[in-house]
Structure formats: C-alpha cells, structure tokens
C-alpha positions in Angstrom: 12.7 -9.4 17.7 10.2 -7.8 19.7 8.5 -4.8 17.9 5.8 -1.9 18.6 3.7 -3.9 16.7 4.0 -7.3 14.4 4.7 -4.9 11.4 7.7 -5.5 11.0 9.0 -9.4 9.9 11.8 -11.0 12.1 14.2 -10.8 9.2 14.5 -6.9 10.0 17.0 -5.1 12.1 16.4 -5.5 15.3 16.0 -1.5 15.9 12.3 -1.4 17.3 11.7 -1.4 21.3 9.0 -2.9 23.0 6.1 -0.6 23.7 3.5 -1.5 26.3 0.2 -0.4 24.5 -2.2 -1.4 26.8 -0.2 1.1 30.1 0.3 3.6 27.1 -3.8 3.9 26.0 -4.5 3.6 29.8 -2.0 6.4 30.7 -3.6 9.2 27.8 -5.5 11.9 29.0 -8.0 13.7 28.0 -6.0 16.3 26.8 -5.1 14.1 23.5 -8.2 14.8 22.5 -9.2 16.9 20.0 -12.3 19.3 21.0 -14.4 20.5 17.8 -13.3 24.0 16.3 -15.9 26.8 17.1 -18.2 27.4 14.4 -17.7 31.1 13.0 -16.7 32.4 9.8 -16.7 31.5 6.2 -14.3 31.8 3.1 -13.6 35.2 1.3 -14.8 35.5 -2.3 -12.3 36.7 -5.1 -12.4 40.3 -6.0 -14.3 41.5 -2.7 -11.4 41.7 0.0 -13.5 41.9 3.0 -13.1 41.8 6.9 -14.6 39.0 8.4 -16.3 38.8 12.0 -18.7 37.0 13.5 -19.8 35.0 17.0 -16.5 34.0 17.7 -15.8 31.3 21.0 -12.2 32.5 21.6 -11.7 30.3 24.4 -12.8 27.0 22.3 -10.3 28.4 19.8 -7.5 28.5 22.3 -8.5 25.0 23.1 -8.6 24.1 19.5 -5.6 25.4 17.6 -3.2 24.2 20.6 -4.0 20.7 19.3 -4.4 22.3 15.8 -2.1 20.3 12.9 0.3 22.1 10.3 -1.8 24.3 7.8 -0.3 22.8 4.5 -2.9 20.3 5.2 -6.5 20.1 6.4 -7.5 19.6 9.9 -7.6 15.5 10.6 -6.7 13.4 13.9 -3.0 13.2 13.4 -1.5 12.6 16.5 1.4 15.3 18.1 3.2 12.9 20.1 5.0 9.0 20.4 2.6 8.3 22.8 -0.6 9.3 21.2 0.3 7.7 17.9 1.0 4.2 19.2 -2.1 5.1 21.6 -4.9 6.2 19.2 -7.7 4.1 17.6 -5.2 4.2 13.9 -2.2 3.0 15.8 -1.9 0.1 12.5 -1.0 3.0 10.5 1.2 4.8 12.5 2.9 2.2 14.0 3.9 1.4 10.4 5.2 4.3 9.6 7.6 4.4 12.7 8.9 1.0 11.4 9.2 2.3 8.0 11.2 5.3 9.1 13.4 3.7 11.7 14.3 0.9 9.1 15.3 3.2 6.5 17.4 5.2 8.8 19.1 1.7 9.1 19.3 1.0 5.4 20.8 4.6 4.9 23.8 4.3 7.6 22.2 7.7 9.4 23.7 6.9 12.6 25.9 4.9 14.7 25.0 4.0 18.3 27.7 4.3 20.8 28.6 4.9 24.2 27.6 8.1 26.0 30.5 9.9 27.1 30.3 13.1 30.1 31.9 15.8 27.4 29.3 15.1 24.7 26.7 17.5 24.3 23.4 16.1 23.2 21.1 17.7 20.5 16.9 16.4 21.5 15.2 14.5 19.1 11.4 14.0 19.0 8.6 12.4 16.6 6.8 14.0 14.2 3.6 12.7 12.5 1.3 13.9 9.4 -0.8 12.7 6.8 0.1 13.5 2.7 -3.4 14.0 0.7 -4.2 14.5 -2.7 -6.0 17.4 -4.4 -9.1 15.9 -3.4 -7.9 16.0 0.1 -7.9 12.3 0.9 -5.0 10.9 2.6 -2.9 9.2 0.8 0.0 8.5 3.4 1.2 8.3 6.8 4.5 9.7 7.8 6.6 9.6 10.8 9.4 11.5 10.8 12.8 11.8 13.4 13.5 15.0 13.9 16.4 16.9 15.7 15.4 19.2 18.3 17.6 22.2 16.3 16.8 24.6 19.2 18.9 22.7 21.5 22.3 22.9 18.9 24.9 25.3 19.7 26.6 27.2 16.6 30.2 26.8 16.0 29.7 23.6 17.7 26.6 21.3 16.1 26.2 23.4 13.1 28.1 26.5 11.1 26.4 27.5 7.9 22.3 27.2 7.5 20.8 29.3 5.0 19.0 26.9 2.3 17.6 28.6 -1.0 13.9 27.5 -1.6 12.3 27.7 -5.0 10.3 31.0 -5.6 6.4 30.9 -6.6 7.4 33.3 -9.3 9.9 30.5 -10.9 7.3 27.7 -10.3 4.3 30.1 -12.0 6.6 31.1 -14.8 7.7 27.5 -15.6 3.9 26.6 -15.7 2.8 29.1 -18.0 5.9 28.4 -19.9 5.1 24.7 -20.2 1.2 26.2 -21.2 2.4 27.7 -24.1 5.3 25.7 -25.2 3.1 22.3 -24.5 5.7 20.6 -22.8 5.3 18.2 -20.4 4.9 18.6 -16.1 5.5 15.9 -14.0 6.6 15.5 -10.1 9.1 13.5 -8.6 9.2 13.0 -4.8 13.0 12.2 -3.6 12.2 10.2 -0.6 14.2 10.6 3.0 16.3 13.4 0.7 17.9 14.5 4.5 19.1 11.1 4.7 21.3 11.9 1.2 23.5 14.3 2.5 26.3 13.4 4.8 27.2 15.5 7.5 30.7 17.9 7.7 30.2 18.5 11.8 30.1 16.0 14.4 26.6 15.3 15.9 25.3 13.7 18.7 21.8 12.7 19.5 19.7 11.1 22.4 17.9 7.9 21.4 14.6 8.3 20.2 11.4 6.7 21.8 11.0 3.1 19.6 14.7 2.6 19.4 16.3 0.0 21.6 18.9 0.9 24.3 19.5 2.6 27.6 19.6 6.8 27.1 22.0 6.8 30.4 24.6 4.7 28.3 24.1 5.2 24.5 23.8 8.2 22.0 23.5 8.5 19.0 26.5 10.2 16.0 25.3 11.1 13.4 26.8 10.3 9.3 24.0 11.8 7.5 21.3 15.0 8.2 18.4 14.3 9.6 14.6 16.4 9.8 15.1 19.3 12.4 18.8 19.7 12.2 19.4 23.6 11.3 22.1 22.5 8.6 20.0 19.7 7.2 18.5 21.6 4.5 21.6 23.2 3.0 23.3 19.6 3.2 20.8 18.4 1.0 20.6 21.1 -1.2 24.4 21.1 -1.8 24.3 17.2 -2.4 21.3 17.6 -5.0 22.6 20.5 -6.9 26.7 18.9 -6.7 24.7 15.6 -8.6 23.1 17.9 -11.4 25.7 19.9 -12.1 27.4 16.5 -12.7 25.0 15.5 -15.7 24.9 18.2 -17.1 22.4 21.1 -15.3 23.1 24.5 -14.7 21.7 26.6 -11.9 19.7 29.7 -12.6 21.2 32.8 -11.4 18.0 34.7 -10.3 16.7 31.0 -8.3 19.1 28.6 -7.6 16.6 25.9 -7.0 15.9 26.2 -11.2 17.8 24.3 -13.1 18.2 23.8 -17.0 19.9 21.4 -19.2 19.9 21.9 -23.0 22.3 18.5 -23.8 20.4 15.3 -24.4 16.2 16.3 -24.2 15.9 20.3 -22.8 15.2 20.2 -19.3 13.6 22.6 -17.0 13.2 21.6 -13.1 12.0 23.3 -10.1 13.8 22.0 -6.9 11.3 22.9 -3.2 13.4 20.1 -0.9 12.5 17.2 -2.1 10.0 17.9 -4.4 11.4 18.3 -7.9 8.7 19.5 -10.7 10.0 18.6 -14.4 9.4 20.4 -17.5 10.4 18.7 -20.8 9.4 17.5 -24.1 10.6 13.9 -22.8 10.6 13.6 -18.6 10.8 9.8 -18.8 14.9 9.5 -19.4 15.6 11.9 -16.7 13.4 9.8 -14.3 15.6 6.9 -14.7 18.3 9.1 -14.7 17.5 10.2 -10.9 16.3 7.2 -9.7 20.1 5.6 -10.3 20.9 8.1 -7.6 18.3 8.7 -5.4 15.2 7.1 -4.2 12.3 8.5 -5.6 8.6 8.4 -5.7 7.1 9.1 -9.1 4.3 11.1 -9.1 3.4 11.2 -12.9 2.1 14.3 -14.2 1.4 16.8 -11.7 -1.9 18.0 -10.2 -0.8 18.8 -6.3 2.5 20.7 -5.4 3.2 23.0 -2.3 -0.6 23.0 -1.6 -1.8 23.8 -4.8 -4.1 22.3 -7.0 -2.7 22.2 -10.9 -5.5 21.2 -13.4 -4.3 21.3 -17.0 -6.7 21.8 -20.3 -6.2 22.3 -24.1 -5.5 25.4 -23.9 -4.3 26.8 -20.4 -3.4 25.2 -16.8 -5.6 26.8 -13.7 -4.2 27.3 -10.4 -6.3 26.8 -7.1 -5.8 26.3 -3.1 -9.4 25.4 -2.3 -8.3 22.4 0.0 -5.7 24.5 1.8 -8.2 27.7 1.9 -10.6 25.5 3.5 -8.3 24.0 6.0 -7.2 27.3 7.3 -10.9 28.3 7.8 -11.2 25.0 9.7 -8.0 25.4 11.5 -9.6 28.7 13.1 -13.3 27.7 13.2 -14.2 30.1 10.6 -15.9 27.2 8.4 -19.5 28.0 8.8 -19.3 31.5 9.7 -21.3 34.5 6.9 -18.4 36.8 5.7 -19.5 40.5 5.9 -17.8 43.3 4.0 -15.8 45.6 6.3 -14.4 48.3 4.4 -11.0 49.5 5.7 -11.6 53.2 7.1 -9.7 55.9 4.6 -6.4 57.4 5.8 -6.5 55.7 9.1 -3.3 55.2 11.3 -2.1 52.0 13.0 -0.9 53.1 16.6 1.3 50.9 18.7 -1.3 48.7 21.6 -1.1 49.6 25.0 0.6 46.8 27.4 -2.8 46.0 28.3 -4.1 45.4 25.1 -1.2 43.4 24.1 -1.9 41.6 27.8 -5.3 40.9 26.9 -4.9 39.4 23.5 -2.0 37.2 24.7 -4.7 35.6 26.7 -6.6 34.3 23.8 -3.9 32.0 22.9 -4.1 32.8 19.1 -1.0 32.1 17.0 -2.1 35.5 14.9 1.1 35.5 13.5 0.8 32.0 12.0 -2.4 33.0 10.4 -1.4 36.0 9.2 1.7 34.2 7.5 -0.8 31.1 5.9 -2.5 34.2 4.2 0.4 35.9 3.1 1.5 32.4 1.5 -2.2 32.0 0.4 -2.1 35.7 -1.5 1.6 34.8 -2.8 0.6 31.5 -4.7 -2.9 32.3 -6.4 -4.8 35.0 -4.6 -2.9 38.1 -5.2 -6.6 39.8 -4.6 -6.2 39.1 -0.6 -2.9 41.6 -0.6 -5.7 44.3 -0.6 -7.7 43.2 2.0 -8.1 45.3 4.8 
C-alpha cells in the first residue's frame, strides 16, 4: 500500500492515498504562516474587575486571530488545513494522526464506499487538527479528526432531531465539593472516537475526504455510524451512552441529564461532557472495567484537567483554576504583555444602539468580539464569577 507517509505497516487497510509532499510544501503560501500576535494587554487580577486598554495593533490582530486556533487551548502551530498538516515542519505527527483516525474509522464500520449516484445529495466533509495538553500546558497528543460539513445538511432530509444536553458547571462544581467533603474518589475517563459508537437512524452521504483512496466523480461515501460535524452526532451518542447505563444499573438526574447515579454494587456518581466522563466513588476501578467491556476508553486516573480547568486536590479541600486557558485567551488577542489599568464603568450610563457607520468601521477590524466575549463568559461561569462584574 502506498500511504501519506510510512506510518502505517502494509498489513493495514489499504485506506490512505498517495500524497505528493514535495508539490504540497512547494505549493503553501505564505499565508499558512502564522504572524506573531501584537503585544498589548495583560491578565485581570481577582477582585478588581477592570477595563483593559492599551497600544493596540488592530490590523496585526486581524492578521493574527484569522489564523488563531480554538480557545480551549493555548495558541501553538496547529495547522487549519490537509494541506498545511502534511506540509509543515511536524508533518511525522500529523501524518500519524490522519492514519490513526482513518484506520479506526475502518475498524469501527463508519462508512461504506459506494457508487455516486445523480439523486444523492452530498453533505462536505473536511479535516480538523488540534493538540490535547495537560494542566501544565504541554502537549500531550495530536488529533485529526473527519468532520461533516453540518452546514451543508438539509433537515427532514440528513438529519431530524439535534438538541444534545451537556453537563452543567454547577453539577460538575457540586460533585467536586461533594467528593471534598465525603472523600470519595475523582477520576476521568476519556471514551475514545465516542461519535463512532452511535449508529445512525437517517441515511447519509458524504464526499471522500482528502487521504482516502478513490475518485470523488464516482464514489461517496454512506454513512452507519455519526461522525464529528454531523448536527445529530451528538444526540446519537448521547442516546447510545445513557441507553448503556441505564442498562447496568444508572439512573439519570432529573435537573442534568448528563449526571448519573447508581446506588447497587459500589455508589456511583458520574458527570457525562461528550466523551469525557468524570467518576465519583468510594471504589472507581470496577466500573472502569465495566466501561471498557463496551466502549474504548482512555484512562486518565485521578483527575487534574477537565473542560479547561485545572483540579488540584489537598487534605482538606480541592482548588479550581483556568490559568493555562486565561493565558491562552490573552495570547489569542495579543493582550499577553500588555499593563491592565482600572477603568471604572461610568454610573447610570445607557448603552445606545451604534450607528451603521460604527458598526461599518468595527467590522473592518476583523475581531471575532463575539467569540471573546463568549471565552469570558465561560471563563466567569467555571471559576471567576468576579469577571460577571466587570464593566
């Protein structure tokens, strides 16, 4: 078999296309390279909500956060697209991980590649990279992930029911302060591929992904199972976990689904967010065993890192902290090396609606404001409650 890269042993499926790396690094431009973020601004202290401003480069920001990464995780080289990943100076490690993905959507049985017919519609499907890190911000893996373009699906059609519930912060907070004074154990189990679990109820069809072998004019791809990206995917898997614990024995809570409790066998307390599944428990060991009969999973151990923030326990309390993903937003938005100054909001002032021009002229900055806005909401949701005040 020929492969992107001798990654992958001739045993394998033979699932990998050829990929000409030399005409792919010659053909990159210069637009797949990061620039440096503007140096600015500098973290907010606790208690002292303050305002912060300073000698901002807004156009080097508009060139920066259009190649920014996601915001869960701090600012590295991770590449945005196929061609940059099996082009840039890591290509080992990413090139991996393509394999790696591609084969297990072989082991799994995700798809079936057959012949394109005129009256299917096709739903896009693209690449997606990222880095995992620990809580001391170093990399500890490299993903690629398929995902379905959901954008291009068509309801009634591709896809009928979407809504997924996510565990609440107030569940995971509660359970940790529980587990605090109850001195129970906290561990972390990652469910790996957990899309890949859940098989489909509508028929699917996708184009063939860059790596995979065949001719897009002839072939598609139908889908068995949910993959990243498709707008049902989450709720398939959701339904396919919680159908399994309710089987040995679990019962969802009725203020957050995504908590569950067993009292049969050892007392059981988990917090489901996708695929990661937090354990609380006198004895976590049986029901580790007990998952991994069902589903692939990545043991973690006892927890220190989950949804981006750091858990560090003691004798007689656990403490909470996002200093990694505080950091990486200040990065994001060159704001690392930036003096914060204290810029009291004015009393009983009035936000008006901006003029077209206004709106005009800061839609020419490029800034996702929105997007940073939302990281601090999550930010002031999970442990800085002090930055709702902030004017």
């Amino acid at each position: 078999m020929t492969g992107i890269q001798d990654t992958m042993p001739p045993s394998e499926p033979n699932v990998v296309d050829e990929v000409p790396l030399a005409d792919e690094i010659a053909s990159l431009s210069s637009a797949d390279v990061q620039t440096q973020p503007p140096v600015c601004i500098k973290v907010v202290g606790p208690r002292h909500p303050t305002l912060i401003c300073g000698n901002i480069d807004w156009q080097n920001i508009l060139s920066y956060t259009r190649r920014a990464g996601a915001l869960l995780t701090a600012v590295d080289e991770t590449p945005r697209t196929f061609k940059a990943a099996i082009g840039c100076e890591s290509k080992e490690v990413w090139i991996a991980a393509i394999n790696k993905e591609l084969l297990s959507m072989e082991k799994m049985k995700v798809w079936d590649i057959i012949d394109l017919k005129p009256t299917y519609k096709l739903v896009g499907i693209t690449w997606v990279f990222k880095t995992k890190k620990n809580h001391l911000n170093e990399v500890i893996e490299y993903k690629a992930r398929l995902c379905a373009q959901g954008f291009t699906q068509t309801a009634g059609i591709d896809f009928d029911k979407t809504y997924s519930p996510t565990g609440r912060l107030n569940s995971l907070r509660t359970l940790i302060a529980f587990a605090a004074s109850n001195s129970l154990s906290f561990h972390q189990i990652d469910v790996k591929s957990p899309f890949l679990n859940a098989p489909l109820s509508e028929t699917v069809y996708l184009s063939l992904p860059q790596g995979l072998k065949g001719d897009k004019r002839k072939s598609c791809l139908r889908l068995n199972k949910a993959i990243y990206g498709l707008k049902q995917a989450p709720l398939a898997w959701y339904e396919k976990l919680k159908l399994w614990l309710l089987s040995v024995g679990f019962k969802a809570c009725i203020l957050d689904p995504c908590v569950f409790h067993r009292k049969e066998k050892e007392s059981l307390w988990l917090y489901v967010h996708v695929d990661d599944i937090a354990i609380f428990g006198k004895e976590v060991e049986g029901f580790k065993a007990e998952i991994a009969s069902e589903f692939e999973i990545k043991d973690i151990g006892t927890a220190d890192l989950m949804l981006g923030i750091k858990i560090t326990r003691e004798k007689e309390y656990i403490s909470l902290d996002q200093q990694h993903y505080t950091e990486s937003l200040l990065e994001l938005y060159g704001m690392s090396k930036s003096r914060p100054v204290s810029t009291p909001l004015v009393p009983n002032s009035h936000l008006v609606p901006a003029t077209p021009e206004e709106v005009s002229e800061f839609e020419s900055l490029g800034i996702s404001y929105r997007r940073a806005i939302g990281s601090i909401n999550y930010l002031s949701t999970a442990t800085r409650p002090d930055l709702s005040f902030a004017g």
